[in-house]
C-alpha positions in Angstrom: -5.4 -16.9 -14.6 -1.9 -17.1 -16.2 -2.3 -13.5 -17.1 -3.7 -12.3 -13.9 -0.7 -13.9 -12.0 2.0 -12.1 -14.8 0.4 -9.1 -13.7 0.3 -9.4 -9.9 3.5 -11.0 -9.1 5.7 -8.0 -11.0 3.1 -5.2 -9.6 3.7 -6.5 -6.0 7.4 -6.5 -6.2 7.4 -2.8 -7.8 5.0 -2.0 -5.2 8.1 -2.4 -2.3 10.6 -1.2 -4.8 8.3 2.0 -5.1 8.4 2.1 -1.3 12.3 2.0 -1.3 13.0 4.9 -3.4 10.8 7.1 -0.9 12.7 5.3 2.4 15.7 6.0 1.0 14.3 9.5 -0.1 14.2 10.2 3.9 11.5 12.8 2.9 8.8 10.8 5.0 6.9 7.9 3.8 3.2 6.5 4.5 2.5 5.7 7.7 2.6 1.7 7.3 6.1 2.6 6.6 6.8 4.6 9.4 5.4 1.8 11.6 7.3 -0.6 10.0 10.5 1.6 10.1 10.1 2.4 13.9 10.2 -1.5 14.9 13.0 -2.0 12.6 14.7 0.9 14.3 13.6 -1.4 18.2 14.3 -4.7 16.6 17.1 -4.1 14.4 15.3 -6.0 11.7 15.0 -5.1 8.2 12.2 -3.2 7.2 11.1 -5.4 4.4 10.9 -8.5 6.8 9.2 -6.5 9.2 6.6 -5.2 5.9 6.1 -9.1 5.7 5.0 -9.8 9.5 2.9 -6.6 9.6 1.0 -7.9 6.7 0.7 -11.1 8.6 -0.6 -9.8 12.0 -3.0 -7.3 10.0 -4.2 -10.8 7.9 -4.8 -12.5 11.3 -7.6 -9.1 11.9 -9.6 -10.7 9.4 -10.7 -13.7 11.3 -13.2 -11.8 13.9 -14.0 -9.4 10.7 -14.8 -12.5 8.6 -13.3 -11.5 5.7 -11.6 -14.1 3.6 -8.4 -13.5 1.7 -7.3 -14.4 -1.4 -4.5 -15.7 -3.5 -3.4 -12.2 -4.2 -3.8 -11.0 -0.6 -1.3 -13.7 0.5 1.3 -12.7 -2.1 1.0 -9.5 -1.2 2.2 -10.4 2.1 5.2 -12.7 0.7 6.2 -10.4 -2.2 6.5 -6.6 -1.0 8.6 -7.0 1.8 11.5 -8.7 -0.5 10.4 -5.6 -3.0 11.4 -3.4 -0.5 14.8 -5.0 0.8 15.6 -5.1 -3.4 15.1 -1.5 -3.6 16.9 -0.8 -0.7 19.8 -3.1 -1.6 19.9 -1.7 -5.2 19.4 2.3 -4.8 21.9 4.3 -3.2 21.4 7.0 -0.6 20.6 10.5 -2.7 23.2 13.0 -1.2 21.8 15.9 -2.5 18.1 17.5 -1.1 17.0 17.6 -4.6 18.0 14.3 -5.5 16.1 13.6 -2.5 12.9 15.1 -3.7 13.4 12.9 -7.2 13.9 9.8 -6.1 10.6 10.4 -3.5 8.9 11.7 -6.3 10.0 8.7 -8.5 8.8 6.5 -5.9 5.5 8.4 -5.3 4.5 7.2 -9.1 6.2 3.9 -9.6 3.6 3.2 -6.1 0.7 4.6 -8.1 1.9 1.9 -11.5 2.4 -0.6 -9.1 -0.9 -0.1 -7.7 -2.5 -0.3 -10.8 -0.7 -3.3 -12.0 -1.5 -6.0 -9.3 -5.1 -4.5 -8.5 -5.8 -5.0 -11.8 -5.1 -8.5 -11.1 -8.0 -8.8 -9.3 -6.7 -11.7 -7.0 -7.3 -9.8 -3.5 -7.0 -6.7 -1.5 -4.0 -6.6 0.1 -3.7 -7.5 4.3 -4.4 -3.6 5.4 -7.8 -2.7 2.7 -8.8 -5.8 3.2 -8.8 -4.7 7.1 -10.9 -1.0 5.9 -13.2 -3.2 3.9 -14.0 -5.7 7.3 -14.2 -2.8 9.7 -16.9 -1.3 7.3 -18.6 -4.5 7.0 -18.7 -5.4 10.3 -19.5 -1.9 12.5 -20.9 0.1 9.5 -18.3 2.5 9.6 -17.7 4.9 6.8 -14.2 3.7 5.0 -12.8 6.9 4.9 -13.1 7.2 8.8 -12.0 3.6 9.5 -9.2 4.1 7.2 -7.8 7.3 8.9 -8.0 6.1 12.6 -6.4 2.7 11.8 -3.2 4.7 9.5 -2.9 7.8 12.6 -3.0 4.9 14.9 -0.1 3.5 13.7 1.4 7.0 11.7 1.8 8.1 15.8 3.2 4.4 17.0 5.6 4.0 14.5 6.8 7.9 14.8 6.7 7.1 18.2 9.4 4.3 18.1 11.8 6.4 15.7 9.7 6.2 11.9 10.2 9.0 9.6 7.4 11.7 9.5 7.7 14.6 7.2 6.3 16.4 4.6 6.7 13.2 2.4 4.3 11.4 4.5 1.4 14.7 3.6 2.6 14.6 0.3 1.9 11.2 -0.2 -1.6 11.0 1.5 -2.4 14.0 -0.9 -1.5 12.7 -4.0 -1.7 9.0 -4.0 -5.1 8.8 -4.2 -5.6 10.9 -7.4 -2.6 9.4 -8.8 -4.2 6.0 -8.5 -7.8 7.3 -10.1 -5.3 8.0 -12.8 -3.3 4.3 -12.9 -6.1 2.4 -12.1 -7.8 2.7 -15.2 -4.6 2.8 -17.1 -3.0 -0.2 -15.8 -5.8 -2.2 -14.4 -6.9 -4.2 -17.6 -10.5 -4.6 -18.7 -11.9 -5.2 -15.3 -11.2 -2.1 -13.6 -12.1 -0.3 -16.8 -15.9 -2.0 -17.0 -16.7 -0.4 -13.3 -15.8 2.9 -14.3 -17.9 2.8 -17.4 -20.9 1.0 -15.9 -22.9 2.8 -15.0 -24.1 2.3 -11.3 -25.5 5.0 -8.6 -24.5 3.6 -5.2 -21.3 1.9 -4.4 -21.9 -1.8 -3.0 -21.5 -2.5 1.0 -18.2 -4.3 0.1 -15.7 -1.7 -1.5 -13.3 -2.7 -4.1 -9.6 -2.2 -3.3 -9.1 0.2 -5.7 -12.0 2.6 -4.2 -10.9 2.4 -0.5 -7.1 3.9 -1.9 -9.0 7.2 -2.7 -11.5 6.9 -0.4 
Protein backbone atom coordinates (compact mmCIF):
# COMPACT_ATOMS: atom_id res chain seq x y z
CA UNK A 1 0.00 0.00 0.00
CA UNK A 2 3.13 2.09 0.89
CA UNK A 3 4.28 1.69 -2.66
CA UNK A 4 1.03 2.45 -4.24
CA UNK A 5 0.72 5.71 -2.20
CA UNK A 6 4.72 6.68 -3.35
CA UNK A 7 3.40 6.32 -6.65
CA UNK A 8 0.21 8.30 -6.53
CA UNK A 9 0.90 11.18 -4.46
CA UNK A 10 4.11 12.35 -6.90
CA UNK A 11 1.98 11.31 -10.17
CA UNK A 12 -0.89 13.54 -9.02
CA UNK A 13 1.19 16.54 -8.31
CA UNK A 14 3.08 16.14 -11.88
CA UNK A 15 -0.26 15.71 -13.24
CA UNK A 16 -1.14 19.77 -12.39
CA UNK A 17 2.47 20.64 -12.96
CA UNK A 18 2.00 19.01 -16.52
CA UNK A 19 -1.12 21.12 -16.87
CA UNK A 20 0.94 24.38 -16.03
CA UNK A 21 3.45 24.15 -18.63
CA UNK A 22 0.48 23.94 -21.32
CA UNK A 23 -1.49 27.10 -19.35
CA UNK A 24 1.29 28.91 -19.42
CA UNK A 25 2.07 27.65 -23.09
CA UNK A 26 -1.31 29.79 -24.02
CA UNK A 27 -1.49 27.38 -26.95
CA UNK A 28 -4.91 26.01 -25.68
CA UNK A 29 -5.33 23.41 -23.04
CA UNK A 30 -8.09 20.55 -22.42
CA UNK A 31 -11.28 21.58 -21.94
CA UNK A 32 -11.46 20.94 -17.97
CA UNK A 33 -8.91 23.52 -18.15
CA UNK A 34 -10.59 25.84 -20.15
CA UNK A 35 -13.57 25.58 -17.84
CA UNK A 36 -11.56 26.00 -15.01
CA UNK A 37 -9.67 28.98 -16.56
CA UNK A 38 -12.92 30.82 -17.61
CA UNK A 39 -14.32 30.89 -13.83
CA UNK A 40 -11.01 31.99 -12.76
CA UNK A 41 -11.14 34.70 -15.33
CA UNK A 42 -15.29 35.50 -13.54
CA UNK A 43 -14.09 34.91 -10.07
CA UNK A 44 -10.67 36.05 -10.04
CA UNK A 45 -9.66 32.85 -8.34
CA UNK A 46 -6.70 30.86 -9.08
CA UNK A 47 -7.05 28.17 -11.41
CA UNK A 48 -5.60 25.48 -9.24
CA UNK A 49 -8.22 26.24 -6.44
CA UNK A 50 -10.81 26.42 -8.83
CA UNK A 51 -9.22 22.59 -10.43
CA UNK A 52 -9.89 21.58 -6.67
CA UNK A 53 -13.75 22.69 -6.41
CA UNK A 54 -14.50 21.36 -9.93
CA UNK A 55 -13.23 18.03 -8.86
CA UNK A 56 -15.42 18.35 -5.84
CA UNK A 57 -18.80 19.34 -7.58
CA UNK A 58 -18.00 16.54 -10.32
CA UNK A 59 -17.31 14.02 -7.03
CA UNK A 60 -20.78 15.07 -5.63
CA UNK A 61 -22.25 13.50 -9.54
CA UNK A 62 -21.41 10.31 -8.21
CA UNK A 63 -24.07 10.01 -5.56
CA UNK A 64 -27.25 9.68 -8.07
CA UNK A 65 -24.63 7.57 -10.33
CA UNK A 66 -23.71 5.35 -7.39
CA UNK A 67 -20.35 5.16 -7.95
CA UNK A 68 -18.08 5.10 -4.95
CA UNK A 69 -14.72 6.78 -4.84
CA UNK A 70 -11.71 5.92 -3.60
CA UNK A 71 -8.71 6.94 -1.64
CA UNK A 72 -7.02 7.94 -4.88
CA UNK A 73 -10.03 9.69 -6.29
CA UNK A 74 -10.08 12.03 -3.22
CA UNK A 75 -6.34 12.88 -3.62
CA UNK A 76 -6.79 13.61 -6.87
CA UNK A 77 -9.04 16.25 -5.89
CA UNK A 78 -6.68 17.63 -3.02
CA UNK A 79 -3.37 17.28 -4.95
CA UNK A 80 -3.65 18.57 -8.65
CA UNK A 81 -4.99 21.83 -7.99
CA UNK A 82 -1.77 22.77 -5.66
CA UNK A 83 0.18 20.94 -8.84
CA UNK A 84 -1.06 23.35 -10.91
CA UNK A 85 -0.63 26.67 -8.82
CA UNK A 86 3.31 25.10 -8.28
CA UNK A 87 3.77 24.95 -11.92
CA UNK A 88 2.34 28.18 -12.40
CA UNK A 89 4.27 29.76 -9.56
CA UNK A 90 7.57 28.08 -10.78
CA UNK A 91 7.61 28.42 -14.74
CA UNK A 92 7.86 31.65 -16.34
CA UNK A 93 5.75 32.96 -19.27
CA UNK A 94 7.62 31.63 -22.76
CA UNK A 95 8.16 34.89 -24.77
CA UNK A 96 8.90 33.42 -27.79
CA UNK A 97 6.05 31.29 -30.15
CA UNK A 98 8.43 28.52 -30.27
CA UNK A 99 9.14 28.38 -26.76
CA UNK A 100 5.55 28.37 -26.64
CA UNK A 101 5.14 25.24 -28.58
CA UNK A 102 8.01 23.48 -26.20
CA UNK A 103 6.86 24.11 -23.09
CA UNK A 104 3.11 22.85 -24.44
CA UNK A 105 4.78 20.09 -25.91
CA UNK A 106 6.74 19.40 -22.65
CA UNK A 107 3.56 19.49 -20.81
CA UNK A 108 1.64 17.31 -23.37
CA UNK A 109 4.10 14.38 -22.15
CA UNK A 110 4.94 15.03 -18.51
CA UNK A 111 0.52 14.75 -18.50
CA UNK A 112 0.91 11.37 -20.33
CA UNK A 113 3.94 10.22 -17.27
CA UNK A 114 1.82 11.59 -14.88
CA UNK A 115 -0.99 9.67 -16.03
CA UNK A 116 0.80 6.60 -15.96
CA UNK A 117 2.26 7.13 -12.63
CA UNK A 118 -0.79 7.49 -10.27
CA UNK A 119 -3.16 5.15 -12.44
CA UNK A 120 -0.76 2.73 -11.89
CA UNK A 121 -1.58 3.24 -8.43
CA UNK A 122 -4.63 1.75 -8.74
CA UNK A 123 -6.32 3.77 -5.81
CA UNK A 124 -9.28 5.35 -7.98
CA UNK A 125 -10.30 7.14 -11.06
CA UNK A 126 -10.12 10.47 -10.66
CA UNK A 127 -13.57 12.90 -9.95
CA UNK A 128 -14.28 13.36 -13.97
CA UNK A 129 -13.70 9.26 -15.35
CA UNK A 130 -15.04 8.24 -12.49
CA UNK A 131 -18.21 10.51 -13.86
CA UNK A 132 -17.71 8.58 -17.74
CA UNK A 133 -17.59 5.31 -15.93
CA UNK A 134 -21.19 6.17 -13.83
CA UNK A 135 -22.88 7.64 -16.84
CA UNK A 136 -22.04 4.33 -18.67
CA UNK A 137 -23.22 2.34 -15.84
CA UNK A 138 -26.19 3.91 -15.17
CA UNK A 139 -27.91 4.86 -18.85
CA UNK A 140 -25.85 2.39 -20.87
CA UNK A 141 -24.22 4.88 -22.77
CA UNK A 142 -21.14 4.16 -24.87
CA UNK A 143 -18.04 5.95 -22.92
CA UNK A 144 -16.77 7.50 -25.84
CA UNK A 145 -20.12 9.38 -26.44
CA UNK A 146 -20.66 10.22 -22.68
CA UNK A 147 -17.20 11.34 -22.50
CA UNK A 148 -17.44 13.85 -25.48
CA UNK A 149 -20.80 15.51 -24.53
CA UNK A 150 -19.77 15.99 -20.94
CA UNK A 151 -15.95 17.67 -22.19
CA UNK A 152 -17.91 20.02 -25.25
CA UNK A 153 -20.35 20.78 -22.58
CA UNK A 154 -18.00 22.38 -20.66
CA UNK A 155 -15.02 22.97 -23.63
CA UNK A 156 -18.04 25.68 -24.89
CA UNK A 157 -18.89 26.96 -21.04
CA UNK A 158 -15.56 27.55 -20.13
CA UNK A 159 -14.67 29.26 -23.69
CA UNK A 160 -17.66 30.93 -23.10
CA UNK A 161 -16.61 32.73 -19.90
CA UNK A 162 -13.03 33.68 -21.33
CA UNK A 163 -10.93 29.89 -21.32
CA UNK A 164 -8.35 29.41 -23.85
CA UNK A 165 -9.33 27.34 -26.99
CA UNK A 166 -6.79 26.74 -29.68
CA UNK A 167 -5.06 24.42 -31.61
CA UNK A 168 -3.45 23.14 -28.28
CA UNK A 169 -6.84 22.07 -26.99
CA UNK A 170 -7.08 19.61 -30.79
CA UNK A 171 -3.63 18.77 -30.26
CA UNK A 172 -4.19 17.47 -27.01
CA UNK A 173 -7.38 15.47 -27.58
CA UNK A 174 -5.41 13.93 -30.56
CA UNK A 175 -2.49 12.84 -28.89
CA UNK A 176 -3.10 12.17 -25.31
CA UNK A 177 -4.78 9.14 -25.75
CA UNK A 178 -2.02 7.31 -27.72
CA UNK A 179 0.52 8.86 -25.67
CA UNK A 180 -1.10 7.26 -22.56
CA UNK A 181 -1.43 3.57 -24.46
CA UNK A 182 2.22 4.24 -24.54
CA UNK A 183 2.81 5.40 -20.50
CA UNK A 184 0.36 3.30 -19.23
CA UNK A 185 2.14 0.24 -19.65
CA UNK A 186 5.45 1.85 -19.03
CA UNK A 187 4.69 3.55 -15.85
CA UNK A 188 1.80 1.72 -14.51
CA UNK A 189 3.59 -1.24 -12.62
CA UNK A 190 2.59 -4.82 -12.77
CA UNK A 191 -1.06 -4.25 -12.63
CA UNK A 192 -1.67 -2.38 -15.72
CA UNK A 193 0.81 -4.66 -17.41
CA UNK A 194 -1.25 -8.05 -16.47
CA UNK A 195 -4.58 -6.52 -18.34
CA UNK A 196 -2.83 -5.92 -21.37
CA UNK A 197 -1.33 -9.32 -21.53
CA UNK A 198 -4.36 -11.21 -20.42
CA UNK A 199 -5.93 -12.15 -22.62
CA UNK A 200 -9.78 -11.29 -22.55
CA UNK A 201 -12.33 -10.59 -25.61
CA UNK A 202 -14.86 -8.10 -24.21
CA UNK A 203 -14.10 -5.31 -22.03
CA UNK A 204 -16.14 -5.46 -18.58
CA UNK A 205 -19.40 -3.10 -18.00
CA UNK A 206 -17.19 -1.08 -15.64
CA UNK A 207 -14.09 0.50 -17.54
CA UNK A 208 -10.86 0.92 -16.05
CA UNK A 209 -9.48 4.52 -15.83
CA UNK A 210 -6.84 3.97 -17.94
CA UNK A 211 -9.29 2.70 -20.99
CA UNK A 212 -11.86 5.55 -20.80
CA UNK A 213 -8.54 8.14 -21.47
CA UNK A 214 -8.34 6.52 -24.95
CA UNK A 215 -11.64 5.73 -25.28
Amino acid sequence: MLRRFARLIPGLLLYGVADAFMIRAALGVDPWTVFAQGLSMQTGLGIGILTNIIGLLVLLLWWPLRQKPGVGTLLNIMLVGPGIELGLWLLPTPGSFWLRVAYFSIGLLLLAVASGIYIGANLGPGPRDGLMTGIHLRFGTPIWIGRTAVEVTVLLIGWSLGGNVGVGTIVFAALIGPLCSITLPLFGGRAIRRRDTSPRTTKPAAWTEEESLSA
